[in-house]
N, C-alpha and C positions, 0 to 999 in steps of 0.2 A: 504494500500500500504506500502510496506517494505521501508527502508529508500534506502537499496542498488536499488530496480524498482526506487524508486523518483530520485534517481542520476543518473539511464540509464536514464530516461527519461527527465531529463535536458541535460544530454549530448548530447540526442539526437537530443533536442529542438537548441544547440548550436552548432550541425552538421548542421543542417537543416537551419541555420539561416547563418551560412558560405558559404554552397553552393549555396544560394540564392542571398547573395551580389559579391561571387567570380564568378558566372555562371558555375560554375563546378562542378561535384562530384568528390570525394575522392579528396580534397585538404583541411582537415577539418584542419590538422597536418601541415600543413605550413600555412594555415589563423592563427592557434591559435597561430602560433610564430611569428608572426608579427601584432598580433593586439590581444590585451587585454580584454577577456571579463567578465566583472563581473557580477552577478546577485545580485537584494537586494533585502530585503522587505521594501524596498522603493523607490518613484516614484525619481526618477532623479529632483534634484532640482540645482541652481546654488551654492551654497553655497559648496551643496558635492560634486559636480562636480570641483570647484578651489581645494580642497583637494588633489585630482587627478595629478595635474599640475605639480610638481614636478616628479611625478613618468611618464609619460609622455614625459618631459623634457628631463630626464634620458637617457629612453629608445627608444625615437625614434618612441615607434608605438604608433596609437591612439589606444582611452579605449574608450570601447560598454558600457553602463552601461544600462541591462536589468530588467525590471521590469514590473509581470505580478500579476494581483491578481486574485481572482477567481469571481468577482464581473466584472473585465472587461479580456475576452477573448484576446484583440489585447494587446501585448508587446506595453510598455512604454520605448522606447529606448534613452535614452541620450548619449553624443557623445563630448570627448572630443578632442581635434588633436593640435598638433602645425606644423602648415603652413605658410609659407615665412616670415619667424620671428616673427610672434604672434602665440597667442595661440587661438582656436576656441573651444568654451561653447555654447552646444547647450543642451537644456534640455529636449526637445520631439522632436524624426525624426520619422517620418512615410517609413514605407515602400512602394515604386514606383515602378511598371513591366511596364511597357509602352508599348503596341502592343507586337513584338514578340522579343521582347530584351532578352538578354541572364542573365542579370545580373538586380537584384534591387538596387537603389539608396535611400540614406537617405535622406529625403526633411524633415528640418525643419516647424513646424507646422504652421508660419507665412507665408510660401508659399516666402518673399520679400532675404530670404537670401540663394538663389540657391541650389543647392541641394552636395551631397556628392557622391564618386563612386570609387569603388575600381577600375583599374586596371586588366591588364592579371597578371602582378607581386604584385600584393594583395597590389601594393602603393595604401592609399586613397588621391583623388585628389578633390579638390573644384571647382564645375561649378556654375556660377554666375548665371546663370536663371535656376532656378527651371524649371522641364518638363509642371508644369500645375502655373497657378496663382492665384488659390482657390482653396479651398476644394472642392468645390462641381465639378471644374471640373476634378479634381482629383482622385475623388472617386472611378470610376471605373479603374484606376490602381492598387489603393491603395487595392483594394478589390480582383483583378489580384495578388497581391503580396502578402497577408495572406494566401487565397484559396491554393498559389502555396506554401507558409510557410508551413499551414498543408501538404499541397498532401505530400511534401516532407519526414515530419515524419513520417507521415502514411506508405511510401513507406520503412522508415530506419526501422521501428519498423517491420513490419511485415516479413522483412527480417531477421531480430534479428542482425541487424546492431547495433556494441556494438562503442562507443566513451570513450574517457579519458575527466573527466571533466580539463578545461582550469584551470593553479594555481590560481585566483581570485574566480573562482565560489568552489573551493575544498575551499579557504579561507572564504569566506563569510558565 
């Protein structure tokens, strides 16, 4: 694979990943200005995730910090936000589609600390109870919200749906 295919196909993977938290298509260009995404080759940990915080601070929108290796298919998503005057560090959210919702929500993996959800104006907002209160009952949204992650690229790529990678993933 050429490095220019491996950067459509992150881009595409970061379209695909936008229109799944915003419920839209073609809003990839206003999700990417108003929320940060980086990719790393590494899992989202706390330590780099307070790194973050200032730039954050700055700017107003939360940072996606994605990270996928070839050993585990599902995105390792971290999340950082500042919300009603603190900041929220979360180091693994899973992806939620719940029945026939139009949008997926970031549920941190402890299940106890509510989940995340963008908005029609691509604000992200904090909901105190998570949709499920374990993994295991969880599972088949979670599984509802990857399924529809690929459909999604599948559906960009075979269009030859082209994206601008976000300035963090061109930096990383």
């Amino acid at each position: 694979m050429t490095q220019i295919e491996q950067q459509n196909r992150i881009a595409n993977f970061f379209a695909a990943l936008a229109r799944l938290l915003s419920g839209q298509s073609g809003r990839f260009t206003e999700f990417r200005d108003k929320v940060d995404i980086m990719l790393s080759g590494t899992a989202p940990h706390a330590f780099g995730l307070m790194q973050f915080a200032s730039r954050v601070q700055t700017t107003g929108r939360p940072l996606l910090w994605v990270h996928q290796s070839a050993e585990c298919p599902v995105p390792q998503i971290g999340l950082i936000a500042q919300m009603g005057g603190g900041m929220h560090y979360i180091e693994s959210c899973m992806l939620c589609l719940t029945g026939e919702d139009d949008r997926a929500t970031l549920v941190p993996d402890g299940f106890n600390l509510g989940a995340y959800r963008f908005d029609d104006a691509l604000d992200l907002h904090h909901i105190t109870e998570a949709p499920a209160s374990t993994f295991e009952s969880a599972n088949g949204d979670m599984v509802r919200a990857y399924n529809r992650l690929m459909a999604i690229q599948a559906e960009q790529w075979e269009r030859g749906d082209t994206f601008d990678l976000p300035y963090l993933a061109q930096a990383a």
